[in-house]
C-alpha positions in Angstrom: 83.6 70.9 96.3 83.8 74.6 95.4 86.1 76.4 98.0 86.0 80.5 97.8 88.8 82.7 99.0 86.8 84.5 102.3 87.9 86.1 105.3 87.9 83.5 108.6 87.0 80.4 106.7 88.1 77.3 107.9 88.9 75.0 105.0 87.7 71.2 105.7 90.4 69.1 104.4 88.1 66.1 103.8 86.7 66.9 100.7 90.5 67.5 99.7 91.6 64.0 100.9 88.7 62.4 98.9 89.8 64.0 96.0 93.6 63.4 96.2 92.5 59.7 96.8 90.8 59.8 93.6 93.8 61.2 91.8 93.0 64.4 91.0 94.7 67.9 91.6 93.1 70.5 93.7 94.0 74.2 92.7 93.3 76.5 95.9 93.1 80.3 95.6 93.7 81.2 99.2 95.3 83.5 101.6 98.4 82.7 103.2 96.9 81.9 106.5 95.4 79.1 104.7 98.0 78.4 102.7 100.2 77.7 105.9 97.4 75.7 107.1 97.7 73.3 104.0 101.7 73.5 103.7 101.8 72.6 107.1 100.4 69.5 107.4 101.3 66.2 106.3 98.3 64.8 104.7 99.4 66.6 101.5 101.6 66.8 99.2 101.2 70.2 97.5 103.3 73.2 95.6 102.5 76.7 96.8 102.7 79.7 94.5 102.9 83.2 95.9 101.7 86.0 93.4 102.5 89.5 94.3 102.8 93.2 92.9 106.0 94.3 91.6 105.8 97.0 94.8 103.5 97.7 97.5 102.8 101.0 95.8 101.8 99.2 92.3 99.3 97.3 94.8 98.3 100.7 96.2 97.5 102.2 92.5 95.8 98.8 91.5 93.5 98.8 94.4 92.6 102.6 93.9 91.8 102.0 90.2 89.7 99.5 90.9 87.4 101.8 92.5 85.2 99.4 94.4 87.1 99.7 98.2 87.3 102.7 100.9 90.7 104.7 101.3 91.0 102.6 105.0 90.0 99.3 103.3 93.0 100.2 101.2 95.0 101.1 103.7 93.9 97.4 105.4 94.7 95.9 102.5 98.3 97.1 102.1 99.5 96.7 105.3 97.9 92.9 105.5 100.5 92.4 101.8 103.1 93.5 103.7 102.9 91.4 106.4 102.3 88.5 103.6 105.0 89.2 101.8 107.5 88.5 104.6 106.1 85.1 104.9 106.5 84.9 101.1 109.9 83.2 101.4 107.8 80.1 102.7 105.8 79.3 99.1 107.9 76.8 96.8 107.3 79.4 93.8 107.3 83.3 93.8 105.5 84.9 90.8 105.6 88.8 90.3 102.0 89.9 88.8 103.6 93.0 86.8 101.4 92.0 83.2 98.4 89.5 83.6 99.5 87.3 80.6 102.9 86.7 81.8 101.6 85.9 85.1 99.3 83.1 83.9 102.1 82.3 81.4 104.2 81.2 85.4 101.7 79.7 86.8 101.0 77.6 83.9 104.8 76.7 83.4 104.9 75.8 87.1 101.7 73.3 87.0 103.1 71.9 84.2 106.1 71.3 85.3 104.6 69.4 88.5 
């Protein structure tokens, strides 16, 4: 069941529960709206990892280089990381994306480690 990272989409939790009852791990790359959803409930057990910048301003750069987003998308899109980060302090892990390699390098360690 291929699940994609959109804005407003309701994740079904069923085909999660059929998987979990099969033993195997889900990996979800979603917001944190939908990450709450998932922590909060009680039909899983699950490890949340929260990847940000090293600064909002890093983010800023990163998004302007990418070259693919209007200046008020940008704008959007910072001011919707800041108001994630402050719910940061909710995720079991916090990772800081400053070098891509290293970043994989923690989230690997961490899903080992589970």
């Amino acid at each position: 069941y291929p699940l994609r990272r959109q804005r407003q989409m309701c994740i079904r939790d069923s085909p999660i529960r059929e998987s979990v009852e099969f033993g195997h791990s889900i990996l979800l790359d979603i917001d944190v709206k939908g990450a709450s959803s998932i922590m909060n409930t009680n039909h899983f057990d699950c490890c949340s990892i929260f990847i940000k910048t090293p600064s909002i301003e890093i983010l800023k750069e990163r998004l302007l280089s990418r070259n693919d987003l209007s200046l008020d998308k940008i704008e959007s899109r910072v001011e919707e990381a800041k108001n994630e980060l402050k719910k940061s302090t909710y995720f079991d892990h916090l990772v800081i994306n400053d070098s891509l390699d290293e970043t994989i390098g923690e989230v690997k360690r961490i899903l080992a480690s589970l």
